[in-house]
C-alpha positions in Angstrom: 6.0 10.8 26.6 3.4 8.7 24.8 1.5 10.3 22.3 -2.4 9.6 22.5 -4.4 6.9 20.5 -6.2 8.8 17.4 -9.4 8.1 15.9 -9.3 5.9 13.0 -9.8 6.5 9.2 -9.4 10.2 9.8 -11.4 12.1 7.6 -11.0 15.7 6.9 -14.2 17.3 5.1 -14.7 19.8 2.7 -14.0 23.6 3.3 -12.8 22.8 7.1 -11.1 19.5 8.6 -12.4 18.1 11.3 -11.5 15.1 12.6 -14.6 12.5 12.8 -15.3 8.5 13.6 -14.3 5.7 11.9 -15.1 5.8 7.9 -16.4 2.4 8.0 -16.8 1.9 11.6 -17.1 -2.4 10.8 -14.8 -2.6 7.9 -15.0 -2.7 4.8 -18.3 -1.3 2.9 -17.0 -0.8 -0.5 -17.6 -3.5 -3.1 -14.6 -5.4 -3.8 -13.4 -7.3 -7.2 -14.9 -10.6 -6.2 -18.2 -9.0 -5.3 -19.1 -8.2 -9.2 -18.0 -11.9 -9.5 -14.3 -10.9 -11.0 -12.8 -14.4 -10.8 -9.1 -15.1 -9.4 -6.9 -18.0 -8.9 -5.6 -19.0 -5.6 -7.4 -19.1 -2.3 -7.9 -15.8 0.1 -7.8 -15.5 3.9 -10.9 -14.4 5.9 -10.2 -10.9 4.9 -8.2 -11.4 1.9 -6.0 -8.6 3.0 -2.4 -7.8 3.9 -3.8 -8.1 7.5 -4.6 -12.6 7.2 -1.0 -12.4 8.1 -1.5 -12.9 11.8 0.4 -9.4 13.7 0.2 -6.9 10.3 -1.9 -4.1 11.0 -3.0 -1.4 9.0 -4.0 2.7 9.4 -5.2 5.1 6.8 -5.3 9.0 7.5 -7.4 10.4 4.9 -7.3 14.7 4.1 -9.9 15.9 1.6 -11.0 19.6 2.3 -12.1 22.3 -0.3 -12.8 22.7 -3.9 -12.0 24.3 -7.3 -9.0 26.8 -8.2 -5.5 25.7 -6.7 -4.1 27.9 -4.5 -1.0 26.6 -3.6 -1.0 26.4 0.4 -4.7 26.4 1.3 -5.7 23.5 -1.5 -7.7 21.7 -2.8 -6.4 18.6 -0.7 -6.6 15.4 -2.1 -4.2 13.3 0.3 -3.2 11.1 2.6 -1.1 8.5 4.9 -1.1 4.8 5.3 1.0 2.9 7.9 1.6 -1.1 7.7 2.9 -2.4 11.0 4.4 -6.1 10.8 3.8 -6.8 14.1 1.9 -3.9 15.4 3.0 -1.3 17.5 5.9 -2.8 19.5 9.5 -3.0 18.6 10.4 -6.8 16.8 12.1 -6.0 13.6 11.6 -9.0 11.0 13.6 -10.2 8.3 12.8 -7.9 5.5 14.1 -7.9 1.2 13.0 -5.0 -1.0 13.5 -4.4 -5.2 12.8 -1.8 -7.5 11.5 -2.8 -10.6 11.8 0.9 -11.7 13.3 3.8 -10.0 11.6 7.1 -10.4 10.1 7.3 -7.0 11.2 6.7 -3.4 11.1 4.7 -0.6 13.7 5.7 2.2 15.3 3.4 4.6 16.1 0.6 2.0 19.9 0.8 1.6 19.8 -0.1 5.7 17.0 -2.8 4.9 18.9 -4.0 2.2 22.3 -4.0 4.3 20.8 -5.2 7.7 18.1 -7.8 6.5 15.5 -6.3 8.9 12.6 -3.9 8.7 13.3 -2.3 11.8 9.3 -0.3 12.1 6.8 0.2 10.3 6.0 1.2 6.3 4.5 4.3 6.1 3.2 5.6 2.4 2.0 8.9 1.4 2.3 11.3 -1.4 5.7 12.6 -3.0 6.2 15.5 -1.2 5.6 14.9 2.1 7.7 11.9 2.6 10.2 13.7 4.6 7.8 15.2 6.9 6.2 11.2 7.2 10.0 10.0 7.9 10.8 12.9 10.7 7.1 12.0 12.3 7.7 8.4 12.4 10.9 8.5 13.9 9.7 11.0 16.6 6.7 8.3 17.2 8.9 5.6 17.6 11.1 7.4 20.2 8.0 8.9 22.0 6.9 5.2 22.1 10.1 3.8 23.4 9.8 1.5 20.3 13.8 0.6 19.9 16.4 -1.4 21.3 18.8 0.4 22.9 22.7 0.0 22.6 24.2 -2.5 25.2 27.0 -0.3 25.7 25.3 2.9 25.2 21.1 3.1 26.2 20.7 6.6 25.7 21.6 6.2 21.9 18.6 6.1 19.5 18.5 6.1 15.8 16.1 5.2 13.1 16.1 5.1 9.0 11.9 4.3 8.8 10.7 3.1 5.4 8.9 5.5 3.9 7.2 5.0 0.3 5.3 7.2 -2.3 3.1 8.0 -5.6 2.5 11.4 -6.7 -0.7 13.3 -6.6 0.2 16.2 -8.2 -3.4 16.3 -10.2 -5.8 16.5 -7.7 -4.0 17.5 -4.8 -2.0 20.8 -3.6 1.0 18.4 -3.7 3.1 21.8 -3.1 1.1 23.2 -0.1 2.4 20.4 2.0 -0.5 19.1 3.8 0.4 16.1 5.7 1.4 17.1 9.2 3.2 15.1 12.0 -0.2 14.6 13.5 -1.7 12.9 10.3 1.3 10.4 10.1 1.1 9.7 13.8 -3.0 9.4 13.5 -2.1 6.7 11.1 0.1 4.9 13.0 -2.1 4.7 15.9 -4.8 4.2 14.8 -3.6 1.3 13.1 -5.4 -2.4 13.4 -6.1 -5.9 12.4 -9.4 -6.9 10.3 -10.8 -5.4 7.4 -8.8 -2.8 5.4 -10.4 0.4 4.1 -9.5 0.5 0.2 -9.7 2.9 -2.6 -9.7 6.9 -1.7 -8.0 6.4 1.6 -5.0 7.2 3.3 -2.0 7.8 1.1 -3.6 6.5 -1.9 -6.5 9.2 -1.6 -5.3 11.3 -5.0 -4.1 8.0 -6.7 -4.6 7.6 -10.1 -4.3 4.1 -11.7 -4.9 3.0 -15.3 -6.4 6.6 -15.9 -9.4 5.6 -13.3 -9.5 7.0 -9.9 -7.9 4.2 -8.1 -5.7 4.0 -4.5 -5.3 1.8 -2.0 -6.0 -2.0 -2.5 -5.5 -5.4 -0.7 -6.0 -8.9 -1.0 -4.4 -12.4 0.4 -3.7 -15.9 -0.6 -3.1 -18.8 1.8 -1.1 -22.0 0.7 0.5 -25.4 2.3 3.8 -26.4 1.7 5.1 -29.3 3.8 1.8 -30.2 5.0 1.9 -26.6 7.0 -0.5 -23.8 6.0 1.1 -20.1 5.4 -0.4 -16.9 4.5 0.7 -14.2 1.7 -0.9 -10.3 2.2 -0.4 -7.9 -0.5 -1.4 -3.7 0.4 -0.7 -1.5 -3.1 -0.9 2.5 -3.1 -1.3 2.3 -7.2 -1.2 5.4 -9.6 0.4 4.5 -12.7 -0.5 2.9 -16.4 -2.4 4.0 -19.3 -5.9 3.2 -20.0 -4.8 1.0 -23.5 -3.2 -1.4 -21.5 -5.7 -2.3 -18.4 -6.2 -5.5 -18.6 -9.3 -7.4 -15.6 -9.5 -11.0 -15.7 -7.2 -11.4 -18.6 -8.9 -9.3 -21.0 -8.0 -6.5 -22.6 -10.4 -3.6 -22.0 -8.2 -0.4 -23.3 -10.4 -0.2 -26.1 -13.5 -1.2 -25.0 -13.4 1.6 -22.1 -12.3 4.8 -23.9 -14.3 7.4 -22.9 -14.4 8.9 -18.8 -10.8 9.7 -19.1 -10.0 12.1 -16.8 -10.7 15.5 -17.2 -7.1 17.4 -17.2 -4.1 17.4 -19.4 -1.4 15.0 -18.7 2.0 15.6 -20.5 2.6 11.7 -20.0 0.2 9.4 -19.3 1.7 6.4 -18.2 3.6 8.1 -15.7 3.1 7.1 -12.0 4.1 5.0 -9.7 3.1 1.8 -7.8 4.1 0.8 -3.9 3.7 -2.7 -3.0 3.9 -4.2 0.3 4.8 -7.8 0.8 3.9 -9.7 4.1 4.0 -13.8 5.1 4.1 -15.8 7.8 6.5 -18.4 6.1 9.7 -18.5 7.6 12.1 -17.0 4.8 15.6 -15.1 5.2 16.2 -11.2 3.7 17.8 -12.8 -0.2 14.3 -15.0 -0.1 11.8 -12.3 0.7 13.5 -10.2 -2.0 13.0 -13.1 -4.5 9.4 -12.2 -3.3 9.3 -9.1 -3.8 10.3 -9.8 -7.0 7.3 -11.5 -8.4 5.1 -8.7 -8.0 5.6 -7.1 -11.1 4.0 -10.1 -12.2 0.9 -9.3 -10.8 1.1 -6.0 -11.7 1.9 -6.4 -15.2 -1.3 -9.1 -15.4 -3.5 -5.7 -14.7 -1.3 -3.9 -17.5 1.6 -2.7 -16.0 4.6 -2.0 -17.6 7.2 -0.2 -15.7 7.3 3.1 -17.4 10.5 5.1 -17.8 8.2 7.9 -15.2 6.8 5.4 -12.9 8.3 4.4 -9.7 7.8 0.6 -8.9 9.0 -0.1 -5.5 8.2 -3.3 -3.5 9.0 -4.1 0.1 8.5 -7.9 1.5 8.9 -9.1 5.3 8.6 -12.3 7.1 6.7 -12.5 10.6 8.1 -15.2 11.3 11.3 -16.1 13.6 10.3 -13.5 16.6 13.1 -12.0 18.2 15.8 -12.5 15.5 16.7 -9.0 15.9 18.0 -9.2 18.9 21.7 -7.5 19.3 23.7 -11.1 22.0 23.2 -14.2 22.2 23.5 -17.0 19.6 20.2 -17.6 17.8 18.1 -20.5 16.2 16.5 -19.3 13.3 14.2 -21.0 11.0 13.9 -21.1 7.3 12.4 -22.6 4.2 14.6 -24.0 1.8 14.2 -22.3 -1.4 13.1 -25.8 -3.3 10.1 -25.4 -1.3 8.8 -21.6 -1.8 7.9 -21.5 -5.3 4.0 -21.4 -4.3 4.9 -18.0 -2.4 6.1 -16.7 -5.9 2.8 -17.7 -7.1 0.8 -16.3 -4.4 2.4 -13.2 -4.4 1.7 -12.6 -8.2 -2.0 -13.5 -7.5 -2.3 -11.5 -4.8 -0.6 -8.4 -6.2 -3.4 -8.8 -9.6 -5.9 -9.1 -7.1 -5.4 -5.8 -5.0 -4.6 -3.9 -7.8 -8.0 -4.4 -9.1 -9.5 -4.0 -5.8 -8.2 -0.3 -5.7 -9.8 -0.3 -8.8 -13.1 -1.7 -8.2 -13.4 0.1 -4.6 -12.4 3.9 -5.9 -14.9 6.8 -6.2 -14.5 9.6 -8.7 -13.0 12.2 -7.6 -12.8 16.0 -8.9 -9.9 18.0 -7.5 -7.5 21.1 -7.9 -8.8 23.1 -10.8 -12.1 21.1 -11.1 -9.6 18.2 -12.5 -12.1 14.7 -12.5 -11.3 11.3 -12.5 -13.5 8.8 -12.9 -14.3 5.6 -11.2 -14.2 2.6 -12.7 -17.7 1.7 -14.2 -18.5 -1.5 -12.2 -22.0 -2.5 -14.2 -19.7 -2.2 -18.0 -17.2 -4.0 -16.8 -19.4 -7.0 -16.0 -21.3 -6.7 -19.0 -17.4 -7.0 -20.9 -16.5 -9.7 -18.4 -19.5 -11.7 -19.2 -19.3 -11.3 -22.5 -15.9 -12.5 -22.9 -17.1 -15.5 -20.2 -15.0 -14.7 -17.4 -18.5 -14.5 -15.6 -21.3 -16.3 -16.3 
C-alpha cells in the first residue's frame, strides 16, 4: 500500500475546497526581507532556505475556505500543514537535539529524540488542535510507505513517536472545527521538495500571527567554512507570538513608530503565542551538539523582539545530515564529528539565520481577515523602508 503523490502547495478556496496546482508553480514569488534591501549579516545559500542543506525538503498544505461568522465545524478556515523531511522521503534517521526555551506549546516525539539522539521521520507542524490527527497521519504514512527499519528479531513490529510541532490559530481559524484531515498532512508530506520554499500564509503557518502582523512561515540559510571545509545552516519558523512594542527589523526599534494596523479583534494577551523552529546542517555534529544549536535560536528570535512569554510556546528542533546510516540497529560504526572548539560559527549562523526567517514570514505575509471578520494586517513593506532608511540601515 503506497499512498499517491499529491499536488503541491495545496490550496483550498473560499466557500468550497478544491484542490488546485502549485501556488507558485517556480518558487518563490513573494518579496523577501533582502528584496526591500533589509540588510543581514552572514552569507545565504542559493535559496537561503532550510532546503541549502543538501537532502531537506519541504511541503506546505494550505486550507483557506469561507468567510465571516464562526460556526464552529464548517469555519471560517484559516489553516494549515508543513512537513520538513531531512533526507526526504526515505527512512535514514539523523542525529537530532531539541530545547524549549518556553513550554506552553507542544512538540511530540521529543522525550524519544531526546533519549535516542535521532529524528527518526520527518517534522511536521500545524495548528494546536490538530496535532494529534497530524501525529496518527504521519505514522500511518510512514508504514504505508514502508519507511522503518524493522526489528532484527521481530520484522513484523513497527512503531513510531513522529515529531509533531504547533502555534495556535485560534483568531482566524475554526481552531475547534478540526479541519486538518489525514489527507492534508499526507498532501504535505508528499508533496514535499527541494528548492525554493513557499513563505508567509502557507501551510501550518497560514493563521499565524507574529508581532501583531499577519505573519507565518519563514526561511533563510547561512553557509560557513570551518577547517577549510564549507557547511551549510537552514532555518524554517512557523512564528505567531510577540507584541507590536517590541518588534525590532535591522536592529531598530519600530514598536512605536508602527502603531496603528493592529489587528482588528480583542486579545486577552497579546504577547501570547508561540514560535517553532527548525534547525538543519550539514556539519557533522552528535545529539548534545545539535541541542547546543538549537539553543542559539532564541537569539535570533529575541534580535526580532522576542521574549519568551509566560503564554508562548518556544520550541526548537536541530538535526545533522550528516553521518548517513548511523542509525542502523548491528554492526560497529565510524562516525564523524566536529569537535566543539570548532562549531562556534554554527552558533552564529544559526542566530543569523533564525533573525532572518523570522522577518521573512514577516515581509512575505498578506493580511488576512478571518472568523468573525477578525483582520490582521500585513506588514507595510514601503514604511518600513522609509524607517529603515531613515535610521541608515538602507541607503
Amino acid at each position: 500500500m503506497t499512498f499517491p503523490a499529491c499536488r503541491h502547495n495545496a490550496i483550498v478556496f473560499i466557500l468550497a475546497i478544491v484542490w488546485v496546482l502549485p501556488l507558485i508553480a517556480l518558487g518563490q514569488q513573494a518579496p523577501r526581507a533582502r528584496d526591500l534591501g533589509i540588510p543581514f549579516a552572514g552569507m545565504p545559500g542559493p535559496f537561503n532556505a532550510i532546503t541549502d542543506v543538501a537532502g531537506v525538503t519541504v511541503g506546505h498544505t494550505t486550507l483557506i475556505a469561507g468567510e465571516g461568522r464562526l460556526d464552529v465545524g464548517s469555519g471560517p478556515v484559516r489553516t494549515g500543514v508543513t512537513a520538513i523531511h531531512p533526507r526526504g522521503k526515505k527512512y535514514d534517521p539523523v542525529f537530532s537535539g531539541w530545547y524549549a526555551l518556553n513550554g506552553n506549546g507542544e512538540m511530540t516525539g521529543t522525550t524519544w529524540v531526546e533519549e535516542s539522539g535521532f529524528l527518526e521521520g520527518p517534522v511536521v507542524i500545524t495548528n494546536t488542535h490538530s496535532v494529534g490527527v497530524a501525529r496518527d497521519a504521519t505514522i500511518e504514512w510512514q508504514f504505508a510507505n514502508n519507511l522503518f527499519d524493522p526489528l532484527p528479531d521481530d520484522p513484523e513490529v513497527f512503531w513510531s513517536l513522529p515529531v509533531v510541532a504547533e502555534t495556535y490559530d485560534g483568531d482566524l481559524n475554526d481552531i475547534n472545527g478540526f479541519h486538518v484531515a489525514k489527507e492534508h498532512v499526507i498532501d504535505a508530506l508528499e508533496s514535499a521538495k527541494s528548492g525554493p520554499v513557499v513563505e508567509g500564509n502557507v501551510g501550518g503557518g497560514t493563521g499565524m500571527i507574529c508581532h501583531q502582523f499577519k505573519c507565518g512561515i519563514g526561511t533563510a540559510s547561512r553557509r560557513l567554512d570551518i577547517a577549510d571545509r564549507e557547511y551549510t545552516v537552514g532555518i524554517l519558523v512557523q512564528a505567531n507570538y510577540g507584541s507590536r512594542e517590541t518588534l525590532t527589523i535591522a536592529g531598530i526599534p519600530l514598536g512605536d513608530k508602527l502603531t496603528d494596523l493592529m489587528p482588528v479583534f480583542r486579545s486577552a494577551d497579546i504577547s501570547t503565542g508561540s514560535i517553532i523552529v527548525v534547525v538543519a546542517t550539514d556539519a557533522p555534529l552528535l545529539p548534545h551538539q545539535l541541542k547546543r544549536l538549537a539553543r542559539r535560536v532564541p537569539i535570533g528570535i529575541s534580535r526580532v523582539g522576542g521574549y519568551a512569554s509566560n503564554g508562548s510556546g518556544d520550541i526548537f528542533i536541530a538535526f545533522s545530515t550528516a553521518n548517513p546510516g548511523a542509525a542502523a540497529r548491528q554492526g560497529l560504526l565510524d562516525i564523524e564529528m566536529l569537535p566543539n572548539d570548532a562549531i562556534s560559527p554554527l552558533f552564529l549562523a544559526t542566530a543569523q539565520a533564525t533573525e532572518e526567517a523570522i522577518v521573512n514570514a514577516l515581509v512575505a505575509a498578506e493580511t488576512m481577515v478571518g472568523i468573525n471578520g477578525n483582520t490582521v494586517y500585513a506588514l507595510p513593506h514601503e514604511r518600513l523602508i522609509e524607517l529603515l532608511k531613515e535610521h541608515k540601515r538602507i541607503p
